[in-house]
N, C-alpha and C positions, 0 to 999 in steps of 0.2 A: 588657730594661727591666722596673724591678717595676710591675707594675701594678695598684692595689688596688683589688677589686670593690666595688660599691656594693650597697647596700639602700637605695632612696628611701624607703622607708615606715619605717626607724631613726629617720630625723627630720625637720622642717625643713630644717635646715642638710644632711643629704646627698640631701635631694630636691633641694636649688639648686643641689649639687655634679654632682650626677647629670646636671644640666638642663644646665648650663654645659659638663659635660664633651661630650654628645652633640651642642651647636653647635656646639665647637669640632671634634669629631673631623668632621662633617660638613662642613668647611671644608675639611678635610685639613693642619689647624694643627697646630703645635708648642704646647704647655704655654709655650715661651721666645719663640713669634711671635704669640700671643694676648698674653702680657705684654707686649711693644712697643705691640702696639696700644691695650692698657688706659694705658700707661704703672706698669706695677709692675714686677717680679723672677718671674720662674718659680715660684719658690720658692713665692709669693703665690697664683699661679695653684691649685699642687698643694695648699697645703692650704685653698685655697675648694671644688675639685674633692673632695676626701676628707671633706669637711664637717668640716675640723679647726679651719677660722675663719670665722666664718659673716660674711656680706658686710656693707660698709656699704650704705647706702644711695646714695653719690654709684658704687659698685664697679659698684653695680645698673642705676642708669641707665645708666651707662658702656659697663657690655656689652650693655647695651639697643642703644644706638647702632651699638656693631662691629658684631654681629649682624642688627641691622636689627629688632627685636622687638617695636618699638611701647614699650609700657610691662609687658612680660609679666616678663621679670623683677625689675623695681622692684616689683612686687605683691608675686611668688612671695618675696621678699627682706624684706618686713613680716609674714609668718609666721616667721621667723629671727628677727627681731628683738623681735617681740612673743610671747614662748613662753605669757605667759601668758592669751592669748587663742584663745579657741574657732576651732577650723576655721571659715574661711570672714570670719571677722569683719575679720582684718587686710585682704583684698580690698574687702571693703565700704567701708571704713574711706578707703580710697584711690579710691571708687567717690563716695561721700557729698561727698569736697571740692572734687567738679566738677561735682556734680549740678545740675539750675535747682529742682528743687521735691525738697523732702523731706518725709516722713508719718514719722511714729514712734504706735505705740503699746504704753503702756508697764502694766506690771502691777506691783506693789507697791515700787517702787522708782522714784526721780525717771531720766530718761534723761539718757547722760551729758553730752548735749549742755547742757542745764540745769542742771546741777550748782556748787554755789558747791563752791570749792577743800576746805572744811572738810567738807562731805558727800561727797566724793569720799572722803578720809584715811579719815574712820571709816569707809566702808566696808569698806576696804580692812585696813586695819587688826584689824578684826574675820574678816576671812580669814586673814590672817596668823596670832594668834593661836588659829584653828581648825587652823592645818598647811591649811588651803585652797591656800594657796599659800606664797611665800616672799617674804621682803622685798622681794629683788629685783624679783620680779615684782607686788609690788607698787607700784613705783616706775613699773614699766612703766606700770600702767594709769593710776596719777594723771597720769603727762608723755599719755599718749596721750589722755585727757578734754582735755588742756589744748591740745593740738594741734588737738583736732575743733573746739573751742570758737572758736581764732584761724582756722582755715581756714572758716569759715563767715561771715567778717567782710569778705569778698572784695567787691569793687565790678565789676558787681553784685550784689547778695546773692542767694542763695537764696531762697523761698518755705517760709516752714518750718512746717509743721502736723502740731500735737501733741496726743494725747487721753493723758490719767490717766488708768488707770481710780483712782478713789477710795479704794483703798489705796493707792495711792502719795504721796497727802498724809497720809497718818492711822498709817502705820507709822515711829515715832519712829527718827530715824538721829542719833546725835552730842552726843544733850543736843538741852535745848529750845531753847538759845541757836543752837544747829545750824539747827534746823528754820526759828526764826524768820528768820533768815540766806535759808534756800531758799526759805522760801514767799514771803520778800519779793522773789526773784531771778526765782520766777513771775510773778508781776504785773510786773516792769518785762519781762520776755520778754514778755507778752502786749500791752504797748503799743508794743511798734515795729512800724515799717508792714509790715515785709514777713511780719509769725507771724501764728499762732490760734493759740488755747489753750484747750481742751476738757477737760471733767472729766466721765469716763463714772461716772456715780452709781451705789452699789448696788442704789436701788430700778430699775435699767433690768431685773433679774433676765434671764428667760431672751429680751429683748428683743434682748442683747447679742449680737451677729455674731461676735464674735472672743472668744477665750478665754486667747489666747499671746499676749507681744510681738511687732510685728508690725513693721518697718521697710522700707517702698517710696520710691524714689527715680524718679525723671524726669529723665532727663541733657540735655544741648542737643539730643540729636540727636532727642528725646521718645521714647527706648528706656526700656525699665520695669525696674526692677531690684528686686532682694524681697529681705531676708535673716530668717531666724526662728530661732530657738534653743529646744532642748529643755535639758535639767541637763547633756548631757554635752557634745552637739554643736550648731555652725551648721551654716544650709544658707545659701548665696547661691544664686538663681536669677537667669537670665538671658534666661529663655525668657518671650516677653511672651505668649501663647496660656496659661503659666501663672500668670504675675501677673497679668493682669486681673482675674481672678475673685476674685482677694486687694485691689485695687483696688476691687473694686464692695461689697465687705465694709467696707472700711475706711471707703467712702462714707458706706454706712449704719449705721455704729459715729457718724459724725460728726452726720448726722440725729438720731440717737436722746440724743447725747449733749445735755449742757445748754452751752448758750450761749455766749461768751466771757463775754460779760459776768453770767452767773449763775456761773460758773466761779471768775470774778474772785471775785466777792462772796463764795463758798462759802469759797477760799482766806481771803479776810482775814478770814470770821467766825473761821474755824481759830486764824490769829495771835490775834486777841485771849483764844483760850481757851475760845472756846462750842464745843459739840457740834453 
């Protein structure tokens, strides 16, 4: 039989291939009795295993269940599918739509979670025409904002607390007709029961705790979860001994910061054009 070596680190798709492969030989499966059990063709099987067709998502769950996996390959399977998203983010991402309380803090860009549709595009848009990325993957990220957006509308809702720092309102995305759009999408985020919405000001200078985007979540089970990004890569952490201390930062990011309600008023002075 031919048997084609893997490289997990070639990509996404032959890291799931890889992953898939090593449950299955560890069962002492066939390629043709693992597809029984998925309900596919062998055929299917061998090019998921070669990373020649990268999974769907219901493939992911699917062998979640033969396996017995929990949800570890339905993660591993959102790095597949979202290529053009940083290490660690597509986990998050899948971490974030079960969480109880969410914390964001964001630096010269609105988070995607807030985004009107039309600041999303220009973003995106603007990579595109940089060779940043590629259409495609730009498609990825606008459907993926639009996902986090509806997964957060679950009953009951999450707890969601958000601080700007102040370039995030003041760095124009889209046209003014754009901005007016997002900064009006701020103020209705800040009135439903279950946000805050914080505006970390310039003059905080070196008052300010945190210098990076910073995203912490609190799941049901009240485990702490962290994600951060530098230009190239995410980190997801899971280790709550090192969230906290990223927690007790974020705390005081939120002390320092201004108000909701001076936050609010800061945004609409924006809209109408004052400084």
């Amino acid at each position: 039989m031919n048997r084609k070596e893997l490289d997990p680190d070639k990509s996404p798709s032959a890291a799931f291939g890889q992953r898939v492969r090593a449950l299955r030989e560890e069962r002492g499966w066939t390629q043709e009795e693992l597809a029984e059990r998925l309900g596919c063709s062998g055929t299917h099987i061998s090019a998921v295993e070669t990373g020649r067709r990268p999974p769907t998502r219901r493939f992911a769950a699917s062998a979640d269940r033969v396996f017995g996996t929990g949800e570890r390959l339905a993660r591993q399977s959102q790095a597949v599918r979202y290529t053009a998203m940083l290490e660690g983010f597509p986990e998050y991402v899948d971490q974030e739509a079960r969480a109880a309380e969410i914390r964001l803090y964001e630096v010269g860009v609105i988070p995607g979670l807030l985004q009107v549709p039309e600041y999303t595009t220009a973003l995106n848009n603007r990579a595109v025409e940089r060779a940043a990325i590629t259409p495609e993957q730009a498609e990825e990220r606008i459907t993926l904002a639009a996902q986090r957006q509806a997964a957060i509308l679950r009953t009951p809702p999450p707890l969601v607390f958000v601080v700007l720092d102040e370039s995030c309102l003041r760095r124009p995305v889209g046209g003014a007709g754009v901005m007016d759009a997002q900064l009006a999408r701020l103020v209705e985020f800040a009135a439903l029961p279950n946000t805050v919405l914080q505006v970390a000001p310039f003059d905080m200078g070196d008052r300010r705790p945190l210098s990076l985007p910073l995203y912490i979540l609190t799941m049901q089970s009240r485990a702490l979860v962290s994600y951060a990004e530098s230009a190239q890569r995410g980190q997801l952490e899971r280790d709550g001994a090192s969230v906290v201390p990223l927690l007790t930062a974020y705390h005081q990011l939120q002390a320092e910061a201004l108000s909701q309600a001076e936050s609010v008023a800061m945004i609409s002075t924006l809209r109408k054009g004052s400084p």
